[in-house]
C-alpha positions in Angstrom: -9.2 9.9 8.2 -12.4 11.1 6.6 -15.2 8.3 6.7 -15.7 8.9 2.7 -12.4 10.0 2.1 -10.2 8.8 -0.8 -8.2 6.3 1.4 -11.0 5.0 3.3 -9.8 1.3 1.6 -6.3 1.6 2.3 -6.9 2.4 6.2 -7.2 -1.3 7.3 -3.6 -1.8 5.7 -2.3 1.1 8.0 -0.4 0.1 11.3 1.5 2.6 12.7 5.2 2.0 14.0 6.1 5.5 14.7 5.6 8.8 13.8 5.4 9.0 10.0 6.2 5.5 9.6 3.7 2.6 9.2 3.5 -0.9 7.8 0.8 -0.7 4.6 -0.2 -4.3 4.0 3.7 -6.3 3.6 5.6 -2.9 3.0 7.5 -0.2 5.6 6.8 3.3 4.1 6.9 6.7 5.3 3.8 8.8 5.1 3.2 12.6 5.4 0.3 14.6 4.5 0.1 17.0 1.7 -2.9 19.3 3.3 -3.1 21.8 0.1 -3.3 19.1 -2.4 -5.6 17.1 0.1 -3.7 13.6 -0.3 -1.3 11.0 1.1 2.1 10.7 0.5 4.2 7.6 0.4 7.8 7.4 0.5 9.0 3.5 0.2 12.8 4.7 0.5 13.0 6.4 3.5 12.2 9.1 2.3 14.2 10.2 -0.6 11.7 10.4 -3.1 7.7 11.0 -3.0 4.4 9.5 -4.4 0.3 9.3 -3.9 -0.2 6.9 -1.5 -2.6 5.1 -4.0 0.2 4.7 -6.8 2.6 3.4 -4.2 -0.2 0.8 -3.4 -1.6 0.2 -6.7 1.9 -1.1 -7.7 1.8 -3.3 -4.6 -1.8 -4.7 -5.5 -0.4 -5.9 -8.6 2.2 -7.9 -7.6 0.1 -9.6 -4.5 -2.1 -10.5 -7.7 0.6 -11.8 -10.1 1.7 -14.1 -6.5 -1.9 -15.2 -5.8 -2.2 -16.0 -9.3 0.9 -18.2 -9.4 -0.6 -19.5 -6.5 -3.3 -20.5 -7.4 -2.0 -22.2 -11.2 0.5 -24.3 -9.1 -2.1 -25.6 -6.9 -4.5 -26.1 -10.0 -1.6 -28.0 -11.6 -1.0 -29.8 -8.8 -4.5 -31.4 -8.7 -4.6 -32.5 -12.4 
C-alpha cells in the first residue's frame, strides 16, 4: 500500500470481497502477502498454486488487448 510501491498501478483494479479475496479488474483471486520477499501473491485457483501478483496480471493484460484488438478490427471492418 506504499504510495511508490511496485503495485501502486494495480491498486485501482483491487476490490475487496473478503479477507484475502478480491476482484482484480474481471478476475476473483486470492491474495496474501509475502512480507520477506516484499511482494504480492496471486492465487487464481483458490489457492492451490502461487504467483507475483504482476505475472498473474500481466497475463490478464494480454488477453484484454488481444479482445480490444478484435474489437476494434471488427468495428474497422464494419465501416469499410
Amino acid at each position: 500500500n506504499r504510495p511508490n510501491g511496485r503495485y501502486r498501478s494495480w491498486r485501482a483494479l483491487l476490490c475487496r470481497l473478503e479477507q484475502g479475496v478480491y476482484l482484480c479488474g474481471t478476475r476473483r483471486v486470492h491474495l496474501r502477502v509475502d512480507g520477506l520477499a516484499e511482494r504480492i501473491e496471486a492465487s487464481s485457483d483458490g489457492g492451490k498454486t502461487w504467483t507475483d501478483l504482476e505475472a498473474l496480471m500481466s497475463g490478464s493484460e494480454a488477453s484484454q488487448h488481444a479482445l480490444l484488438e478484435r474489437t476494434r478490427g471488427a468495428v474497422t471492418s464494419g465501416t469499410s
